[in-house]
C-alpha positions as CSV (number, residue, x, y, z in Angstrom):
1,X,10.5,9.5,5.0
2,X,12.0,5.7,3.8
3,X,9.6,2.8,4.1
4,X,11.8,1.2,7.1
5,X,10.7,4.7,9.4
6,X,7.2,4.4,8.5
7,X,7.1,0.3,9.1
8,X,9.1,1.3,12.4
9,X,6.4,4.1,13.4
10,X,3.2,1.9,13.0
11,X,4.7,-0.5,15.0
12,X,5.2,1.9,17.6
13,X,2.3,3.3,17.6
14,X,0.8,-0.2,17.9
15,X,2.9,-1.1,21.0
16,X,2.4,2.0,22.7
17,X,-2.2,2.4,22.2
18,X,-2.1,-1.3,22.9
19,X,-0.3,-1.0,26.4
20,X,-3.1,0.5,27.9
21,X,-5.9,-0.9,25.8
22,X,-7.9,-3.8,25.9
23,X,-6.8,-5.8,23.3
24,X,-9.6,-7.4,20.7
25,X,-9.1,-10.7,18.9
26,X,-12.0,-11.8,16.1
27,X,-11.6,-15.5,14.9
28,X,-13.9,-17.0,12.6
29,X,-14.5,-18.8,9.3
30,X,-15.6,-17.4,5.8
31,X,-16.6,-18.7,2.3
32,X,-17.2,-16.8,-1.1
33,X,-16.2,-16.2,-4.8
34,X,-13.5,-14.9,-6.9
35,X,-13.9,-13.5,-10.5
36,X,-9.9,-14.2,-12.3
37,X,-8.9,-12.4,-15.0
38,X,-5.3,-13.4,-17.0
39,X,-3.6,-10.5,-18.5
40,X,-1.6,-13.0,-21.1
41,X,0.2,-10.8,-24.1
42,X,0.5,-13.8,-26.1
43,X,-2.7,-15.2,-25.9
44,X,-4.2,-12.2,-26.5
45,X,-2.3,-12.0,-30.0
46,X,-3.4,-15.4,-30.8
47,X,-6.2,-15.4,-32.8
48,X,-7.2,-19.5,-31.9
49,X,-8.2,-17.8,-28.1
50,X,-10.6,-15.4,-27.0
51,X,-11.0,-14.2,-23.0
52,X,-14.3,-15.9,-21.4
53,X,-15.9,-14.4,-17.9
54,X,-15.5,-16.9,-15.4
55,X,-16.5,-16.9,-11.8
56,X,-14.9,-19.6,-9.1
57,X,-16.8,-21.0,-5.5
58,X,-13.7,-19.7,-4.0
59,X,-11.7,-18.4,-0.9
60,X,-12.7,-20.7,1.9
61,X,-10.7,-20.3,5.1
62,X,-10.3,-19.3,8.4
63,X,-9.7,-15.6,9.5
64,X,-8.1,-14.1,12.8
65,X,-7.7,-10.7,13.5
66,X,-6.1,-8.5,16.1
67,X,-6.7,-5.0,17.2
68,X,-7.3,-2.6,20.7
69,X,-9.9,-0.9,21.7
70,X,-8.5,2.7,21.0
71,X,-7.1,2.4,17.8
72,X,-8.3,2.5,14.0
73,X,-5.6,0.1,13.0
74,X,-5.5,-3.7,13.3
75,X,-3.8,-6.9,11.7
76,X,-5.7,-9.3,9.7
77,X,-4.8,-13.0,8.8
78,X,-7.1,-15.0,6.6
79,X,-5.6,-18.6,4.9
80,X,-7.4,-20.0,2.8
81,X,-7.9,-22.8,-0.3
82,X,-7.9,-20.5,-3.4
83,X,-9.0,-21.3,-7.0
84,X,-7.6,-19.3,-9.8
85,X,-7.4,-19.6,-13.6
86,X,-8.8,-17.8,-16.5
87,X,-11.0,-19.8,-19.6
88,X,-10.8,-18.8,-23.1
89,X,-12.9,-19.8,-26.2
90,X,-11.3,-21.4,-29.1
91,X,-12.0,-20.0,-32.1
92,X,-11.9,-21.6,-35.8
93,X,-10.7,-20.0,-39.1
94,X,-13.9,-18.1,-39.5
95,X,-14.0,-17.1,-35.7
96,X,-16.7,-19.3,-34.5
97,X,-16.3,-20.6,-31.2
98,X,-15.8,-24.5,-30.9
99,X,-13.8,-25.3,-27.3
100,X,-12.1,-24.4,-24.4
101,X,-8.9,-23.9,-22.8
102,X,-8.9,-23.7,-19.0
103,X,-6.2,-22.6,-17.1
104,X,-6.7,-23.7,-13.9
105,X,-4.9,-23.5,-10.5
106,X,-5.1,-23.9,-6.6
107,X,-3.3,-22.6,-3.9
108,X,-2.8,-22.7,-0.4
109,X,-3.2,-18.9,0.2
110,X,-2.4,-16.6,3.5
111,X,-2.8,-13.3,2.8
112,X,-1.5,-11.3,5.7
113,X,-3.6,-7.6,5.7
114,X,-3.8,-4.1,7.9
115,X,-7.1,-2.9,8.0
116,X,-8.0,1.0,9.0
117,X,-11.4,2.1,10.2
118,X,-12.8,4.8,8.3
119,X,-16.7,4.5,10.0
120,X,-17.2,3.7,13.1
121,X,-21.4,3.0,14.7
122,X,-22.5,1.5,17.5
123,X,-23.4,-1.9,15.2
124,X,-21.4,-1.3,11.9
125,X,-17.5,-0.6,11.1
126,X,-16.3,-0.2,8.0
127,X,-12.5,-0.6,7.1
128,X,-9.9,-0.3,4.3
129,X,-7.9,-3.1,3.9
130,X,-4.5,-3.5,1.9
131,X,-1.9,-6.6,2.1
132,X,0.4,-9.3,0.5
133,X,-1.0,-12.7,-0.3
134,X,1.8,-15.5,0.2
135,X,0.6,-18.2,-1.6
136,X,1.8,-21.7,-2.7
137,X,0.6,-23.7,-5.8
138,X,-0.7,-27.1,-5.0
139,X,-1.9,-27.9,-8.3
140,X,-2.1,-26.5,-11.7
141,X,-2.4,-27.4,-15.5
142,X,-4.0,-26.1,-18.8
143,X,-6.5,-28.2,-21.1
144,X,-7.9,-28.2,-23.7
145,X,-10.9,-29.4,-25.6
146,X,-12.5,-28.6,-28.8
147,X,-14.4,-30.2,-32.1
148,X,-12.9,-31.3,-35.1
149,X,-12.7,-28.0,-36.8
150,X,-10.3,-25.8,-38.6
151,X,-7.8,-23.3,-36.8
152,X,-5.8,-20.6,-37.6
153,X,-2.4,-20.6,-36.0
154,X,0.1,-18.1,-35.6
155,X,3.5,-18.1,-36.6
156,X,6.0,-19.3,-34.2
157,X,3.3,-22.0,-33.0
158,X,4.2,-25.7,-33.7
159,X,1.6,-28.2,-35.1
160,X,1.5,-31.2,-33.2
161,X,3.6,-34.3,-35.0
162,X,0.3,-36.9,-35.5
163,X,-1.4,-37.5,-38.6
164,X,-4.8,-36.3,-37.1
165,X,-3.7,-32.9,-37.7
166,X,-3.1,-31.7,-40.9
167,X,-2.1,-28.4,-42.7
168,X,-3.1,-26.9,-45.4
169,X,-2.9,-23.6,-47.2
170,X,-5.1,-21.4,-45.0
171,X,-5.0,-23.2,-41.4
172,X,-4.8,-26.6,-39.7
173,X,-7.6,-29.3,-39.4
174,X,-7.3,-30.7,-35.6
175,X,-9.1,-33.5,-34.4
176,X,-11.8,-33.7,-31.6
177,X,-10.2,-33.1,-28.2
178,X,-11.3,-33.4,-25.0
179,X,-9.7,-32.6,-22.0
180,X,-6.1,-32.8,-23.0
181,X,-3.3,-31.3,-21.0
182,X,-1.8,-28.7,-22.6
183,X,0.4,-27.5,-19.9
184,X,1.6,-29.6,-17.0
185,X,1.9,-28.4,-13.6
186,X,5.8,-28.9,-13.7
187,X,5.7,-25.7,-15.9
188,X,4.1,-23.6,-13.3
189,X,5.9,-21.3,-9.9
190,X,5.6,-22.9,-7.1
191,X,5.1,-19.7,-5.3
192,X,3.1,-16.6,-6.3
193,X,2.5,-13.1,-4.1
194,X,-0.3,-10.8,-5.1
195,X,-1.0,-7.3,-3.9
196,X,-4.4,-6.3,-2.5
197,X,-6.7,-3.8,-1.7
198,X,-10.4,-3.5,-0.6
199,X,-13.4,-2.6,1.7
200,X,-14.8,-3.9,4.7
201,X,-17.5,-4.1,6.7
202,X,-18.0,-5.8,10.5
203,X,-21.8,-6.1,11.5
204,X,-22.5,-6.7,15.2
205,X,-24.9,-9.9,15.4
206,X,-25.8,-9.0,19.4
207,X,-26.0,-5.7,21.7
208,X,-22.7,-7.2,23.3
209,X,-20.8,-7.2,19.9
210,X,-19.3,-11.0,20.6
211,X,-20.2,-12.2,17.4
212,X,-20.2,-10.4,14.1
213,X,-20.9,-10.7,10.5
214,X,-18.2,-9.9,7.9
215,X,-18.0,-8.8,4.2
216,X,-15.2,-8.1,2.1
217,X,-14.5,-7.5,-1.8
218,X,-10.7,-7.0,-3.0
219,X,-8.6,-6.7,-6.1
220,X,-6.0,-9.1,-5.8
221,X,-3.1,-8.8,-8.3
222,X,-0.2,-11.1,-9.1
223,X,3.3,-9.6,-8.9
224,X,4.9,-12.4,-10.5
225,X,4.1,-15.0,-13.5
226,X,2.4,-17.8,-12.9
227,X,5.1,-19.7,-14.8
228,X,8.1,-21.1,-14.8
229,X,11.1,-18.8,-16.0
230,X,12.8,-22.3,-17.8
231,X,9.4,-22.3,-19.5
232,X,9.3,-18.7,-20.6
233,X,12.7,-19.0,-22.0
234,X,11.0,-22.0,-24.3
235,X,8.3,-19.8,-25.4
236,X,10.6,-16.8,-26.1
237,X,13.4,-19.3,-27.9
238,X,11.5,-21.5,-29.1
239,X,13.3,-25.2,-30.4
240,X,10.4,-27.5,-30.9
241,X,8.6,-29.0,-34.0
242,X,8.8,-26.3,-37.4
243,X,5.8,-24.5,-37.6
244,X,3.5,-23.8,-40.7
245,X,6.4,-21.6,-42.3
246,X,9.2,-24.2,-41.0
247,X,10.4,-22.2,-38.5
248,X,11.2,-24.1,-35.3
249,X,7.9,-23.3,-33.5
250,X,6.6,-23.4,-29.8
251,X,3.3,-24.4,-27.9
252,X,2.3,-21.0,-27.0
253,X,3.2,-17.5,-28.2
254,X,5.3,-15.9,-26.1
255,X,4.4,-13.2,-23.8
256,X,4.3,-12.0,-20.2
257,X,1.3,-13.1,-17.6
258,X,0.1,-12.1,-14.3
259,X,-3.3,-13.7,-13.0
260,X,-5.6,-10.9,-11.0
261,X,-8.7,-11.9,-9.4
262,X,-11.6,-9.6,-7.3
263,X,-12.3,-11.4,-3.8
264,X,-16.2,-11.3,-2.8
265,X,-16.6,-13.0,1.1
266,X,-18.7,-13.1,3.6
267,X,-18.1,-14.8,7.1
268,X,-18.3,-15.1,11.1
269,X,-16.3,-14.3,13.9
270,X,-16.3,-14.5,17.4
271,X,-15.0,-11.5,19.5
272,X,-12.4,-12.3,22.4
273,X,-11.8,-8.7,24.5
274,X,-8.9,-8.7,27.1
275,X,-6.1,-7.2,28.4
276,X,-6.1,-3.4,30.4
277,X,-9.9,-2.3,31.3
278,X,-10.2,0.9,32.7
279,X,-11.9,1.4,36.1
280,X,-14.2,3.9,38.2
281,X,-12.1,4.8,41.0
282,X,-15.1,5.8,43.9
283,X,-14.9,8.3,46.4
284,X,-15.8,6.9,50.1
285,X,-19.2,8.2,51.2
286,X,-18.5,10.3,54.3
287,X,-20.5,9.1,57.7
288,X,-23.2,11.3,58.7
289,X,-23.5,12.6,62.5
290,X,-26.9,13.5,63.8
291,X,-27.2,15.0,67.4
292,X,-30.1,14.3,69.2
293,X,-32.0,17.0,71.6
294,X,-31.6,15.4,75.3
295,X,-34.2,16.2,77.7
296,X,-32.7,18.6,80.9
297,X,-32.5,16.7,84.1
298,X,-35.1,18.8,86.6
């Protein structure tokens, strides 16, 4: 069965349980963190960089979500303020670690999601979720900053033109840095779509079930690169200042990139129920007739 009869049957299915179902909206706000993690090829192969763990104080949002009463399914809406962006230690010639380069990015992010209930108790429901997050860059660069040291850089990778760095036989003396941009925000997608799929769990916070506590944990990955395809082509063909061997040499190695990140949140939501309610149709009582003993006329 194509994708376009199974889109076309869930929607169906929708329509028809929620004709004669009460219909449940949840709208609330959430907070939490996100651990990123860069899959970058050519970073990876460059031996000046080395991955570091990194944790960020986001999504932060709003969320609305929309279901019925008798069935499993439901939509899920969440936009948020998301941080992404992936550190990594800069190693010297001898591999000691003396900076950092931090990629770092927000977005304005609204992931769109269908949830479907696997566990269902009187005070807990737990759900898989899976979506696409549409999300649009409002700001993003990469710096750098690290000690006057020596570094080992790869072929293909120019050497800045200033007399504070200087080459010699087995690497490159660089000055101390701090906080330079290495990569300007003009180089990076303006939009980026990531995949996702996860658990969660709805807590009822009273015996009615109006409000309710939620908690969520995703993997979120990119479908695209972060960057700019005029930008890759620079990387891949590169035109810039010679390298160590003279070759013409760019800022980066080349090499593909897509940013992932695991979502951890936590929130609360108000329950709105309306729409179709079933009712107890009663039968009338019937009247009762009592005949009372008459006393005979003498």
């Amino acid at each position: 069965m194509s994708i376009q009869k199974l889109i076309l049957l869930f929607l169906f299915e929708l329509f028809s349980i929620s004709l004669f179902s009460q219909h449940v909206e949840t709208v609330g706000i959430y907070g939490g963190f996100n651990i990123p993690v860069t899959f970058d090829t050519g970073l990876d192969k460059d031996p000046r960089y080395l991955r570091k763990f990194v944790a960020k104080g986001t999504p932060v949002g709003i969320h609305y979500e929309y279901g019925t009463t008798n069935s499993n399914i439901g939509l899920v809406v969440t936009p948020s303020y998301l941080k992404l962006g992936q550190k990594y230690f800069i190693l010297n010639k001898i591999g000691g670690e003396v900076g950092i380069r931090n990629i770092d990015m927000s977005y304005f992010s609204v992931p769109v999601g269908v949830k479907y209930k696997v566990v269902k108790l009187s005070f807990l429901r737990i759900n898989l979720v899976a979506g696409l997050d549409f999300c649009l860059l409002l700001n993003g660069r990469e710096t750098i900053s690290h000690i006057s040291t020596l570094l080992r850089y790869p072929p293909k990778v120019s050497v800045p033109d200033s007399p504070d760095y200087r080459v010699v036989y087995d690497g490159v003396y660089v000055p101390d840095v701090k906080g330079q941009v290495y990569v300007d925000k003009d180089k990076y997608r303006l939009f980026q779509l990531f995949g996702s799929f996860g658990l969660r769990g709805d807590f009822d916070l009273d015996v009615e079930g109006k409000w309710t506590l939620l908690f969520e944990a995703k993997l979120n990955y990119g479908l695209f690169d972060s960057r700019k395809n005029s930008y890759l082509s620079e990387l891949k063909n590169p035109s810039g200042r010679p390298d160590v061997l003279g070759n013409p040499g760019a800022t980066d190695l080349y090499g593909a990139r897509h940013d992932s990140y695991v979502s951890v949140i936590c929130g609360i939501s108000r329950v709105i129920t309306t729409g179709y309610k079933l009712k107890t149709r009663r039968t009338p009582r019937r009247k009762s007739f009592e005949f009372e003993a008459k006393p005979e006329k003498k």
